[in-house]
Predicted model as a PDB file, atoms N, CA, C, CB and O in Angstrom, pLDDT in the B-factor column:
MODEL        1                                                                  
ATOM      1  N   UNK A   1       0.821  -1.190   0.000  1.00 74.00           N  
ATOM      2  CA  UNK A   1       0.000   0.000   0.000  1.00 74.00           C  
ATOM      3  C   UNK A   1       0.866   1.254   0.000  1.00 74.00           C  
ATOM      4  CB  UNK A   1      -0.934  -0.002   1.200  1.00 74.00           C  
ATOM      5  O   UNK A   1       0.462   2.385  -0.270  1.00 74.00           O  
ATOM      6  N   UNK A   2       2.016   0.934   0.312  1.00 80.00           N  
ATOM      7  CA  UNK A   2       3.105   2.384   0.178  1.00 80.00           C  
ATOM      8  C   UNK A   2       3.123   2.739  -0.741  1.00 80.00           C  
ATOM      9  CB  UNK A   2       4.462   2.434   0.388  1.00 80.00           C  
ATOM     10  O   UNK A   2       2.733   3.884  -0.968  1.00 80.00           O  
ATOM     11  N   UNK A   3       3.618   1.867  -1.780  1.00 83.00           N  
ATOM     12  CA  UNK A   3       3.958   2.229  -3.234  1.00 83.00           C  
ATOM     13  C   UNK A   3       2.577   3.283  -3.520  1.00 83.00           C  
ATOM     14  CB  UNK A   3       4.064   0.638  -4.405  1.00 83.00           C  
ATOM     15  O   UNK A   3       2.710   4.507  -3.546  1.00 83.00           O  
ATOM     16  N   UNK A   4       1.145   2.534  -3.741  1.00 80.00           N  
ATOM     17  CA  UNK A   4       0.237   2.968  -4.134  1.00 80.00           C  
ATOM     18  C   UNK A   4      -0.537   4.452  -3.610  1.00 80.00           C  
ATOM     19  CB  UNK A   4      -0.332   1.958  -4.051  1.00 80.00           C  
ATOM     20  O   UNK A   4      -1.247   5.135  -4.348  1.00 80.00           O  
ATOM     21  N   UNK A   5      -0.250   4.740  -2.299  1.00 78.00           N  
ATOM     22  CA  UNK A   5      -0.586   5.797  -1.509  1.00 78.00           C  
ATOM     23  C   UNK A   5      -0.426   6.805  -2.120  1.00 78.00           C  
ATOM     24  CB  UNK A   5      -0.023   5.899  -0.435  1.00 78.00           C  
ATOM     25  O   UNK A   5      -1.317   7.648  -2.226  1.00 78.00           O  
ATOM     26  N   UNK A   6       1.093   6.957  -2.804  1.00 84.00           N  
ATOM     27  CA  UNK A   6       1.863   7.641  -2.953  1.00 84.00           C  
ATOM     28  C   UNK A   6       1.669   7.951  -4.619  1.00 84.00           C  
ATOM     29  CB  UNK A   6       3.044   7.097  -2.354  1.00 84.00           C  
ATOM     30  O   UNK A   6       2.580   8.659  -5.048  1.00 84.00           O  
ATOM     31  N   UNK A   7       0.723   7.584  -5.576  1.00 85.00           N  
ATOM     32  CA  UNK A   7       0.467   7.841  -6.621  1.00 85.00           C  
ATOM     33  C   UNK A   7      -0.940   8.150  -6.708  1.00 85.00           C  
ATOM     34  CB  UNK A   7       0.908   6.977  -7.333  1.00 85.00           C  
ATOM     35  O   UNK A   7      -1.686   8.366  -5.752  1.00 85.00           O  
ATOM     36  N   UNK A   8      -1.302   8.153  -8.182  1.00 83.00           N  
ATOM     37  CA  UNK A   8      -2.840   8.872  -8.111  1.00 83.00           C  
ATOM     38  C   UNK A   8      -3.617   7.758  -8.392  1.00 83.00           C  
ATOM     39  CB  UNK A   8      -3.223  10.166  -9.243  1.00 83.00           C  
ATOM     40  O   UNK A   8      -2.997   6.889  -9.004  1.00 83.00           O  
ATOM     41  N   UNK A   9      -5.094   7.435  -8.072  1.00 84.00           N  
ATOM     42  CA  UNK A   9      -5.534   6.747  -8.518  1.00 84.00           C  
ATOM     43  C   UNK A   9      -5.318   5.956 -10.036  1.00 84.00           C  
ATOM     44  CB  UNK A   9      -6.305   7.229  -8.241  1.00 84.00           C  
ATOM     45  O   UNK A   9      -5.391   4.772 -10.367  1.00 84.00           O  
ATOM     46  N   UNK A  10      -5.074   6.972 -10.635  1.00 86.00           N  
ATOM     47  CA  UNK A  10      -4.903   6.056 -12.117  1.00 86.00           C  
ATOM     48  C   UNK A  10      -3.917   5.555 -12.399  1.00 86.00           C  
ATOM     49  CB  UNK A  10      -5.057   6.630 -13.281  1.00 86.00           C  
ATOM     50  O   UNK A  10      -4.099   4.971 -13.467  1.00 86.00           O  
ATOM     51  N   UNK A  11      -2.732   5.405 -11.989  1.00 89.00           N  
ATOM     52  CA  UNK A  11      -1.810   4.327 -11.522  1.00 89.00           C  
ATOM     53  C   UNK A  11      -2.395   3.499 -11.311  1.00 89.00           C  
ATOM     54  CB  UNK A  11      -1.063   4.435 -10.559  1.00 89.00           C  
ATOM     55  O   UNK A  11      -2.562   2.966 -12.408  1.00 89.00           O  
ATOM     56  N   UNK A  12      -2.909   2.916 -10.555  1.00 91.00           N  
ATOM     57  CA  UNK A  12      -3.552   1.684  -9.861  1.00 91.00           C  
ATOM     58  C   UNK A  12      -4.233   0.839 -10.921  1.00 91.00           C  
ATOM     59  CB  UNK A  12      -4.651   2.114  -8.722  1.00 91.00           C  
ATOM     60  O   UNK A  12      -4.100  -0.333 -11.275  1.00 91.00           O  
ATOM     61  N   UNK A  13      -5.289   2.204 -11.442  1.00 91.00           N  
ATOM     62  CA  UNK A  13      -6.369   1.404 -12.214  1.00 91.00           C  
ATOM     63  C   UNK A  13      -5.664   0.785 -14.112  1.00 91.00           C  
ATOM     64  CB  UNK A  13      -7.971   2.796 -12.344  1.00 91.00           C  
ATOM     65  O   UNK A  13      -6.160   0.028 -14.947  1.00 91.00           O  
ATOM     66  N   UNK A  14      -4.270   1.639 -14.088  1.00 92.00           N  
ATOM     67  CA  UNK A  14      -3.674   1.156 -15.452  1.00 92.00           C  
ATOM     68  C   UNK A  14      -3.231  -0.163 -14.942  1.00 92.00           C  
ATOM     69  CB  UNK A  14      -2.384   2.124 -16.169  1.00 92.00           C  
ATOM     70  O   UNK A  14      -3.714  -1.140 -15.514  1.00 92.00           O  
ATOM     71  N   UNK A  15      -2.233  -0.411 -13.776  1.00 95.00           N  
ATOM     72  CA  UNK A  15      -2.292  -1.279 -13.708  1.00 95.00           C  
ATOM     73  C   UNK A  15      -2.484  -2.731 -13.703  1.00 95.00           C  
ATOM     74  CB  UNK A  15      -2.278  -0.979 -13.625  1.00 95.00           C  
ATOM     75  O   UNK A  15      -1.921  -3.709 -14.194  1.00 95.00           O  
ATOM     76  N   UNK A  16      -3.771  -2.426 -12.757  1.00 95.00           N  
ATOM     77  CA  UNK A  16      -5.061  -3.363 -12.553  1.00 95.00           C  
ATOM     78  C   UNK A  16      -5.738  -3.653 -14.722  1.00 95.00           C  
ATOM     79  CB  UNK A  16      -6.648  -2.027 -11.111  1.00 95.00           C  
ATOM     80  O   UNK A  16      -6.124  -4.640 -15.349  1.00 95.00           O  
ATOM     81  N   UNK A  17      -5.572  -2.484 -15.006  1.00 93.00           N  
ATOM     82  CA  UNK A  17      -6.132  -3.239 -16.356  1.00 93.00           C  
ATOM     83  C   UNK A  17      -5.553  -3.460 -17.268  1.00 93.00           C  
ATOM     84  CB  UNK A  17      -6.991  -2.795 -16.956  1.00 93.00           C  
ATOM     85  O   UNK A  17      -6.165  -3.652 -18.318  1.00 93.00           O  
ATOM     86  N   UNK A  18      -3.838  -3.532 -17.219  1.00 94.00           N  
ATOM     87  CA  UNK A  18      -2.953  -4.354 -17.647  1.00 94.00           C  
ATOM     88  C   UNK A  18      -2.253  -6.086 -17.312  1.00 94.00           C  
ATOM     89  CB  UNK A  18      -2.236  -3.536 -17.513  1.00 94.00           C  
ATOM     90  O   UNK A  18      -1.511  -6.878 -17.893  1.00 94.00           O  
ATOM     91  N   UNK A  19      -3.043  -6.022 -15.997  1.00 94.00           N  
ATOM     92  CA  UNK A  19      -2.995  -7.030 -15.508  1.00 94.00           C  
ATOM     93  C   UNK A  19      -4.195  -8.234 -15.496  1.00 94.00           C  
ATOM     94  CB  UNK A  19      -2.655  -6.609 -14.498  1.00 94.00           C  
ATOM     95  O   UNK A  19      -4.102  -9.445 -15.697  1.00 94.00           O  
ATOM     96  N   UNK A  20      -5.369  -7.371 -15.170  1.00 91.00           N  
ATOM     97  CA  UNK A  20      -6.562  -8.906 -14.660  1.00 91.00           C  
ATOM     98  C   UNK A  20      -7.348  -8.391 -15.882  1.00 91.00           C  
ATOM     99  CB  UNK A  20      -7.755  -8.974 -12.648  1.00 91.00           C  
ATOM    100  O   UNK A  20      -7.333  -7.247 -16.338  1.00 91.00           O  
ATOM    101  N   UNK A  21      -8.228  -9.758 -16.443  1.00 91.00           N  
ATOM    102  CA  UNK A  21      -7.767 -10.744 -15.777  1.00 91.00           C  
ATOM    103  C   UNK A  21      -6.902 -11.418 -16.524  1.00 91.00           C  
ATOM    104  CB  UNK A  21      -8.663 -11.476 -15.310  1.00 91.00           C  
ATOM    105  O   UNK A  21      -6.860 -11.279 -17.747  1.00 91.00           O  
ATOM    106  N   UNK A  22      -6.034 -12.309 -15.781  1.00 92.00           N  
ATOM    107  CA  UNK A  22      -4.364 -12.781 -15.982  1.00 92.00           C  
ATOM    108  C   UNK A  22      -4.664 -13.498 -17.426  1.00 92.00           C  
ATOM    109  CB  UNK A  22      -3.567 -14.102 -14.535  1.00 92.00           C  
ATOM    110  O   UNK A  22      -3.609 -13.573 -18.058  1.00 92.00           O  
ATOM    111  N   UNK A  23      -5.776 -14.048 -18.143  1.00 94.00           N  
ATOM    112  CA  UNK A  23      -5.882 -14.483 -19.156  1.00 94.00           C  
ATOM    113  C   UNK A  23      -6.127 -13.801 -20.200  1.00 94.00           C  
ATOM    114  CB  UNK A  23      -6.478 -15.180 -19.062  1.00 94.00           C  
ATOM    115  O   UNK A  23      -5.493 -13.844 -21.255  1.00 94.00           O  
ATOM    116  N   UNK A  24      -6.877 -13.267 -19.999  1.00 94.00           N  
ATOM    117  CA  UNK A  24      -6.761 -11.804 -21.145  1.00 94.00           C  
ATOM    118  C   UNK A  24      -7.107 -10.325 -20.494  1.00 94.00           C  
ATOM    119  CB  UNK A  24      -8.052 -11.960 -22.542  1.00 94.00           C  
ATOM    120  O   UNK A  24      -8.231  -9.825 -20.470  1.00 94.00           O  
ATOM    121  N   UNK A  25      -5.841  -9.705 -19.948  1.00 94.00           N  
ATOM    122  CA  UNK A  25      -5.842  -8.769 -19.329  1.00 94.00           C  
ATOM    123  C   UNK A  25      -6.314  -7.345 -20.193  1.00 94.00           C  
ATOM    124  CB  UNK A  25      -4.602  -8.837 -18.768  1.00 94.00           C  
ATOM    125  O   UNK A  25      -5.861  -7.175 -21.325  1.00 94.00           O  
ATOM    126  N   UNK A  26      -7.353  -6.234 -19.516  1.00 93.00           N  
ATOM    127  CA  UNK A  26      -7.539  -5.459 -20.652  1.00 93.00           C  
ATOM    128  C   UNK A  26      -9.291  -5.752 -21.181  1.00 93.00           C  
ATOM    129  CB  UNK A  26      -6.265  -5.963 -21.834  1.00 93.00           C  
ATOM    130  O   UNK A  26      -9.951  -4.892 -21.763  1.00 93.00           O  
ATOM    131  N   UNK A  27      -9.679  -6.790 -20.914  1.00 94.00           N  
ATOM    132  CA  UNK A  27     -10.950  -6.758 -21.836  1.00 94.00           C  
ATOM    133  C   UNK A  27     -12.111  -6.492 -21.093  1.00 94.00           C  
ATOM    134  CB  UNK A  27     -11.201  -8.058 -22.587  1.00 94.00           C  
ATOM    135  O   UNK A  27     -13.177  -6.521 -21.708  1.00 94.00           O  
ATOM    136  N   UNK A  28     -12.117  -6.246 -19.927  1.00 93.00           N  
ATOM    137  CA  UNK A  28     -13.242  -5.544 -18.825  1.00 93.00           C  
ATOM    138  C   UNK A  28     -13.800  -4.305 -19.178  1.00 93.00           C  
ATOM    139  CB  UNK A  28     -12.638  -5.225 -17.423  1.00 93.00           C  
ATOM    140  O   UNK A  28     -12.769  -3.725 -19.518  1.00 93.00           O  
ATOM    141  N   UNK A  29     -14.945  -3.271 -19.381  1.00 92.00           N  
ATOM    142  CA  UNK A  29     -15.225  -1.755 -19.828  1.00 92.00           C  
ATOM    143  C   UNK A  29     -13.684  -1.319 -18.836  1.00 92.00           C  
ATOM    144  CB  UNK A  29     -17.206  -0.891 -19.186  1.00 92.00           C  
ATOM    145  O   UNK A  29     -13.120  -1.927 -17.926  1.00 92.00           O  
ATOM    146  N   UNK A  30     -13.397  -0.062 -19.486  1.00 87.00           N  
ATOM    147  CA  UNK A  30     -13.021   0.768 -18.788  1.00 87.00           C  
ATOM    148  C   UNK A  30     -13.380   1.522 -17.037  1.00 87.00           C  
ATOM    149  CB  UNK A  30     -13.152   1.361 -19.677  1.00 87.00           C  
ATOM    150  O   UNK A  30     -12.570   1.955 -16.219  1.00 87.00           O  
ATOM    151  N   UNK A  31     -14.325   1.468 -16.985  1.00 88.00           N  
ATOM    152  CA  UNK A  31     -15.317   1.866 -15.808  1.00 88.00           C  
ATOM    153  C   UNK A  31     -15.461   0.470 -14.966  1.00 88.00           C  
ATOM    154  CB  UNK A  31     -16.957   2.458 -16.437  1.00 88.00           C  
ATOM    155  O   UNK A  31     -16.030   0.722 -13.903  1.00 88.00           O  
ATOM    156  N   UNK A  32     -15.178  -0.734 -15.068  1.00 92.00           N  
ATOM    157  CA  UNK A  32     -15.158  -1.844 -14.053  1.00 92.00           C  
ATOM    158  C   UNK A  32     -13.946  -2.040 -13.270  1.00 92.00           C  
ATOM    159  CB  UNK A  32     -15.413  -3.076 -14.681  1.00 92.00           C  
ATOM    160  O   UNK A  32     -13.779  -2.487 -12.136  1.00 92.00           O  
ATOM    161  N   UNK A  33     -12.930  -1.480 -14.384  1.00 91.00           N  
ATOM    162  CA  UNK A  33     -11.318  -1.608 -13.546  1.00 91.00           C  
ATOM    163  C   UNK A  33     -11.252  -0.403 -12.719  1.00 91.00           C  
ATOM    164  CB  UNK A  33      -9.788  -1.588 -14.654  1.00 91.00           C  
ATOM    165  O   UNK A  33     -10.287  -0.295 -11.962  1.00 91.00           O  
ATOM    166  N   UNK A  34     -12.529   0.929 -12.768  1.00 87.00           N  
ATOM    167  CA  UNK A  34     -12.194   1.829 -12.093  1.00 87.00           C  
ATOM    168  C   UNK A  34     -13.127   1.884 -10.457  1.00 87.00           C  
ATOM    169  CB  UNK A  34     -12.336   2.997 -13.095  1.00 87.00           C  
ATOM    170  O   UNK A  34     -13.006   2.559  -9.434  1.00 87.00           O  
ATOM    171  N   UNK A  35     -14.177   0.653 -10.962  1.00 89.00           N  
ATOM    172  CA  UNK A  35     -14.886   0.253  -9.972  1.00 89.00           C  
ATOM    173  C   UNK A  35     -14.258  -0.565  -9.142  1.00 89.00           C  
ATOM    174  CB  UNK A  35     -15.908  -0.239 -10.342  1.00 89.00           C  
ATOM    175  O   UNK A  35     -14.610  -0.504  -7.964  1.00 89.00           O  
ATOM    176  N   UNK A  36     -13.337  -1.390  -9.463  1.00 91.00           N  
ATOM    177  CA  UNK A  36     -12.452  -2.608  -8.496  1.00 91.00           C  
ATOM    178  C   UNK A  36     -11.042  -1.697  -7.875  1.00 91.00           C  
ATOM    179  CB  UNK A  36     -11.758  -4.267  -9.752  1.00 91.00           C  
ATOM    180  O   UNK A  36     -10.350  -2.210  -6.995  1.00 91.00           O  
ATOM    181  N   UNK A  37     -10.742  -0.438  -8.381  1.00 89.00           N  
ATOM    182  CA  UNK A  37      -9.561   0.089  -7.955  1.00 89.00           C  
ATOM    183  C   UNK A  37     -10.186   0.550  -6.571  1.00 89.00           C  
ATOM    184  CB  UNK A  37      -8.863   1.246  -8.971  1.00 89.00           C  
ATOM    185  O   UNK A  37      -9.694   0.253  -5.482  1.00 89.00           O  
ATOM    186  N   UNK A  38     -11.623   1.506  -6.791  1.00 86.00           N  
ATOM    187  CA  UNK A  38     -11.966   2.329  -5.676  1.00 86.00           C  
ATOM    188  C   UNK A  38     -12.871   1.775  -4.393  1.00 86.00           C  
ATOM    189  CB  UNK A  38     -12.648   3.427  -6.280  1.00 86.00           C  
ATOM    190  O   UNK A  38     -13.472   2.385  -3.509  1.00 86.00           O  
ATOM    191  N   UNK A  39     -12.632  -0.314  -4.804  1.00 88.00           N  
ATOM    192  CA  UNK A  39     -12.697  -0.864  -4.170  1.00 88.00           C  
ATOM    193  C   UNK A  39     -12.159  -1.579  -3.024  1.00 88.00           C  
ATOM    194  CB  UNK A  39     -12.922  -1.033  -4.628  1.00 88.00           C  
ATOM    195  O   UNK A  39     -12.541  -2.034  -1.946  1.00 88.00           O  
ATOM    196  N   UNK A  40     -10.778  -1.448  -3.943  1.00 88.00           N  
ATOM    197  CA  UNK A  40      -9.337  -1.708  -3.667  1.00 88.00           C  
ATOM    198  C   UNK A  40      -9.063  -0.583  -2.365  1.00 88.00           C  
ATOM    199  CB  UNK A  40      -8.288  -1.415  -5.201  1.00 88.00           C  
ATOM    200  O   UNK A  40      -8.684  -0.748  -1.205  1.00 88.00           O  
ATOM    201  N   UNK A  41      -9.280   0.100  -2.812  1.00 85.00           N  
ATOM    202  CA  UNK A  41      -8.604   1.554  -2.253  1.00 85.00           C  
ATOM    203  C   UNK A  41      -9.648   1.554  -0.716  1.00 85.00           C  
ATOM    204  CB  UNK A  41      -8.957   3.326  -3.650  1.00 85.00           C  
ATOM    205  O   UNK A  41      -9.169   1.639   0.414  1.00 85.00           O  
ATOM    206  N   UNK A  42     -10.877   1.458  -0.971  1.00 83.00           N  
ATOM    207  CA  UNK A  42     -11.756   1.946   0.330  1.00 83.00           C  
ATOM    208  C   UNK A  42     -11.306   0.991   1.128  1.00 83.00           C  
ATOM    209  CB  UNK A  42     -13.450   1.990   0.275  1.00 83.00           C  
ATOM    210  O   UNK A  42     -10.936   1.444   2.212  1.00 83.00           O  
ATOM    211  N   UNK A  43     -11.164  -0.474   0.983  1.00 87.00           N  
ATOM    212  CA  UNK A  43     -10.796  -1.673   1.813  1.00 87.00           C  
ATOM    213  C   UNK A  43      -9.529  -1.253   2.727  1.00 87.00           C  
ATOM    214  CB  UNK A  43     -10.432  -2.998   0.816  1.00 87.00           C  
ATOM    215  O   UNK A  43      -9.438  -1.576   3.911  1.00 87.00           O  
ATOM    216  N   UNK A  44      -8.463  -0.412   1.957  1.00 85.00           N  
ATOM    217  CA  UNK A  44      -7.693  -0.219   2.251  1.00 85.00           C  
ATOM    218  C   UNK A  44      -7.115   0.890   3.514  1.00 85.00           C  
ATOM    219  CB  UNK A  44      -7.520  -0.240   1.303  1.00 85.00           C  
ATOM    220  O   UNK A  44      -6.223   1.091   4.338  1.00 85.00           O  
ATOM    221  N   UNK A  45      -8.464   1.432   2.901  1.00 82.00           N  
ATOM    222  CA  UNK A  45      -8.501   2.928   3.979  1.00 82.00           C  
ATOM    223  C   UNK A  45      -7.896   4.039   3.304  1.00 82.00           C  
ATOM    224  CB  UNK A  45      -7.563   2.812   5.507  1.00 82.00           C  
ATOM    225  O   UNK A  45      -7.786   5.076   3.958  1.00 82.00           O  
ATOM    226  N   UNK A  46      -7.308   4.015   1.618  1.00 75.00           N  
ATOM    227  CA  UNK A  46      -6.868   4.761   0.686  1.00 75.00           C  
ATOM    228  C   UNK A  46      -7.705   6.010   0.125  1.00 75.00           C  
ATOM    229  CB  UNK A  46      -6.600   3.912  -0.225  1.00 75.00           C  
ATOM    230  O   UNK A  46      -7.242   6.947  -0.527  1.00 75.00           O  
ATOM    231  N   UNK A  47      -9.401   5.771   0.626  1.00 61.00           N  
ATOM    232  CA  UNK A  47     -10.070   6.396  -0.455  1.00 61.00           C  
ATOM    233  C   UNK A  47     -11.601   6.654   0.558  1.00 61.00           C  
ATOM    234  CB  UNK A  47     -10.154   5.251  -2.072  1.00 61.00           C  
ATOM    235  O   UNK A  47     -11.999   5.713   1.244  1.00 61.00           O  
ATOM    236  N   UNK A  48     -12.181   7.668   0.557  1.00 58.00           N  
ATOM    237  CA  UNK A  48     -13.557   7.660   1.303  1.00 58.00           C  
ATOM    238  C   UNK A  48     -14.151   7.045   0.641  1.00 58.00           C  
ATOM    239  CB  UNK A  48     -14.287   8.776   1.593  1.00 58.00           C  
ATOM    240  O   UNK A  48     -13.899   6.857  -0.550  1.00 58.00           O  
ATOM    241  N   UNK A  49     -15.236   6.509   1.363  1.00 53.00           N  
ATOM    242  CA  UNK A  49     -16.387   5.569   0.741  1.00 53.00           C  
ATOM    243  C   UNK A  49     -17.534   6.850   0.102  1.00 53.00           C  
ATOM    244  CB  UNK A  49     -17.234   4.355   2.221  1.00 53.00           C  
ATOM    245  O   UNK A  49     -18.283   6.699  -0.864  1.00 53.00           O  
ATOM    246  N   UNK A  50     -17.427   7.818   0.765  1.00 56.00           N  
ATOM    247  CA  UNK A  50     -18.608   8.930   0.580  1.00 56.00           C  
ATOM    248  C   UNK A  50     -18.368   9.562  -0.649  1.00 56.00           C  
ATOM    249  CB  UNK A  50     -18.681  10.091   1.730  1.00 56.00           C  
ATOM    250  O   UNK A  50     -19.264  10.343  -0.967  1.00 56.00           O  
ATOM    251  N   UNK A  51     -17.288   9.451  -1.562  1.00 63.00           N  
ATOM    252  CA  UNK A  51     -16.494  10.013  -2.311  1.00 63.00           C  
ATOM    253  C   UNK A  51     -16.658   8.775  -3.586  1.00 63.00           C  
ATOM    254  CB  UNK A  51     -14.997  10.339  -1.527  1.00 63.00           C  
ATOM    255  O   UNK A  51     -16.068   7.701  -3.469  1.00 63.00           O  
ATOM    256  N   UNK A  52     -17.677   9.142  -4.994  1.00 70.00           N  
ATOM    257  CA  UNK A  52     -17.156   8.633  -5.680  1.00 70.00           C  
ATOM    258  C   UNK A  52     -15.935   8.926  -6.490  1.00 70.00           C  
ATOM    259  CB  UNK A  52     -17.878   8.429  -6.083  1.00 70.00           C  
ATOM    260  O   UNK A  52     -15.556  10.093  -6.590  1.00 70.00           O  
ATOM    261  N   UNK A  53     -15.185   7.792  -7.172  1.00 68.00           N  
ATOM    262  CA  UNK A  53     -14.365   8.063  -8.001  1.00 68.00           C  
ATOM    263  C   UNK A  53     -14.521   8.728  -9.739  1.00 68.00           C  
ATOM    264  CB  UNK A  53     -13.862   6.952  -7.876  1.00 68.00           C  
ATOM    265  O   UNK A  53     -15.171   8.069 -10.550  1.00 68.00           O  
ATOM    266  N   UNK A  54     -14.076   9.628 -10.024  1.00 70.00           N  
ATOM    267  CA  UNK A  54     -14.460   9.984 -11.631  1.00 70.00           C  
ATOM    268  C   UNK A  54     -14.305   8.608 -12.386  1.00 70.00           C  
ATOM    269  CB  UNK A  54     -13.318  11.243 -12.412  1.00 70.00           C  
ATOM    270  O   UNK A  54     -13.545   7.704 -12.038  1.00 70.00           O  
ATOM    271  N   UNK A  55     -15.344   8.594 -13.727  1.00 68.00           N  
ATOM    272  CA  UNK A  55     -14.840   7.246 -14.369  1.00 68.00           C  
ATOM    273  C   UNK A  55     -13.410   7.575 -15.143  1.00 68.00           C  
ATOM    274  CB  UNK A  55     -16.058   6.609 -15.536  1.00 68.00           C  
ATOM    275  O   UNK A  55     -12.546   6.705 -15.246  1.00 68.00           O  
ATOM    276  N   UNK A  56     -13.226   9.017 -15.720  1.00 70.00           N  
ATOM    277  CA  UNK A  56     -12.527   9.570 -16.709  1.00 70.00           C  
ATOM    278  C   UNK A  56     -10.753   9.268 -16.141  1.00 70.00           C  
ATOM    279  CB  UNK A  56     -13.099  11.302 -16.882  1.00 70.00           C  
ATOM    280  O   UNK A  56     -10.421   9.556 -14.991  1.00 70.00           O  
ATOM    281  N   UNK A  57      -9.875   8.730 -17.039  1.00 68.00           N  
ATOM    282  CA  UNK A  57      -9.175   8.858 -16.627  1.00 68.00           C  
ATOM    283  C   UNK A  57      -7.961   9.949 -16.180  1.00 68.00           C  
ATOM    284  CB  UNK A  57      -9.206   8.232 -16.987  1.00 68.00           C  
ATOM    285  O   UNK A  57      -7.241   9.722 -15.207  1.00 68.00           O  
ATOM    286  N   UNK A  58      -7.833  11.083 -16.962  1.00 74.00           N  
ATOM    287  CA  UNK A  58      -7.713  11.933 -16.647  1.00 74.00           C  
ATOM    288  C   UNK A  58      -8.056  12.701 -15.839  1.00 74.00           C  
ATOM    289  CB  UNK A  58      -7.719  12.119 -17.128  1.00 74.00           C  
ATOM    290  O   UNK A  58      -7.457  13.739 -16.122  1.00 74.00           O  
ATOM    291  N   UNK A  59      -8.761  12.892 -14.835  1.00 72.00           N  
ATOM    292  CA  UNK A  59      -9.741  13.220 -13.720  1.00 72.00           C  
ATOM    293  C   UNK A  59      -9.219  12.271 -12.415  1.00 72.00           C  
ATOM    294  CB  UNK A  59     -11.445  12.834 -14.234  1.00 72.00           C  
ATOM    295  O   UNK A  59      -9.401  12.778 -11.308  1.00 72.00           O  
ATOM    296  N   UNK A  60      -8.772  11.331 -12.447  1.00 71.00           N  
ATOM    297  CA  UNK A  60      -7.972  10.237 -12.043  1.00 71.00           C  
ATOM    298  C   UNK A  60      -7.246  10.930 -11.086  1.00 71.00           C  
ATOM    299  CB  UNK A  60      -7.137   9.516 -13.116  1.00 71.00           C  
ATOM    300  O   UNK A  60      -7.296  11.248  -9.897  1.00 71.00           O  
ATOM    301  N   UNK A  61      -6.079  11.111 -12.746  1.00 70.00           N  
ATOM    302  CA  UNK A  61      -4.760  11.098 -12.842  1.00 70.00           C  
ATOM    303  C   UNK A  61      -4.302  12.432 -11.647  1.00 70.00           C  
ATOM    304  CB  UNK A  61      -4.323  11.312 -14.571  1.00 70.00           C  
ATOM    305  O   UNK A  61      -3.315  12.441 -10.911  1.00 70.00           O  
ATOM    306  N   UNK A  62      -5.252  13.354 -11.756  1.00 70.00           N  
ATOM    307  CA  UNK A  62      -5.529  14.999 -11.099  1.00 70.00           C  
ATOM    308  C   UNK A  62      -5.710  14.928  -9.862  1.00 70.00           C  
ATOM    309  CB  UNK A  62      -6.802  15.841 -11.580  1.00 70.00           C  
ATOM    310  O   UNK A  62      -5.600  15.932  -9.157  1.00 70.00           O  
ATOM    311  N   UNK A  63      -6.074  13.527  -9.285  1.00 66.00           N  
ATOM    312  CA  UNK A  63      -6.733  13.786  -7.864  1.00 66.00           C  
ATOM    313  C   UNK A  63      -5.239  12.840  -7.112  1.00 66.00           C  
ATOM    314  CB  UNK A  63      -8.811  12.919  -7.602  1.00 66.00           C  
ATOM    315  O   UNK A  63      -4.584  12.097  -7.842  1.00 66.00           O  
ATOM    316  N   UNK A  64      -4.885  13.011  -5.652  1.00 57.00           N  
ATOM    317  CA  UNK A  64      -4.087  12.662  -5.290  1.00 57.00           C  
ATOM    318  C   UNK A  64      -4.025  13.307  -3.862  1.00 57.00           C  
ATOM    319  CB  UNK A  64      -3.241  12.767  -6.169  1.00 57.00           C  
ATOM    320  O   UNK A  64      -3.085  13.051  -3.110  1.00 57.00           O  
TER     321      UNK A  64                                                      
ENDMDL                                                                          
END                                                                             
């Protein structure tokens, strides 16, 4: 969670949709990998729950 703290959400979510799923990573909408990041993140204690996330990625990238 260090690494990730320390960047903006859309880090995470390029990540996450370069990665899962591990068989064909990438083929989820855009807006599901941004739904599992700010899922990621609230579990974590990274992100308010009261607070949605923008879908846009650029809007993302801005918040920190």
């Amino acid at each position: 969670m260090a690494k990730w703290a320390k960047l903006p959400p859309s880090a995470l979510v390029s990540y996450v949709r370069t990665a899962m799923p591990a068989d064909t990573p990438g083929r989820l909408p855009p807006g599901t990998y941004i739904e599992i990041v700010a899922y990621i993140l609230n579990q974590n204690g990274l992100a308010p729950a009261t607070k949605e996330m923008p879908a846009d990625m650029s809007a993302l990238a801005a918040q920190h």
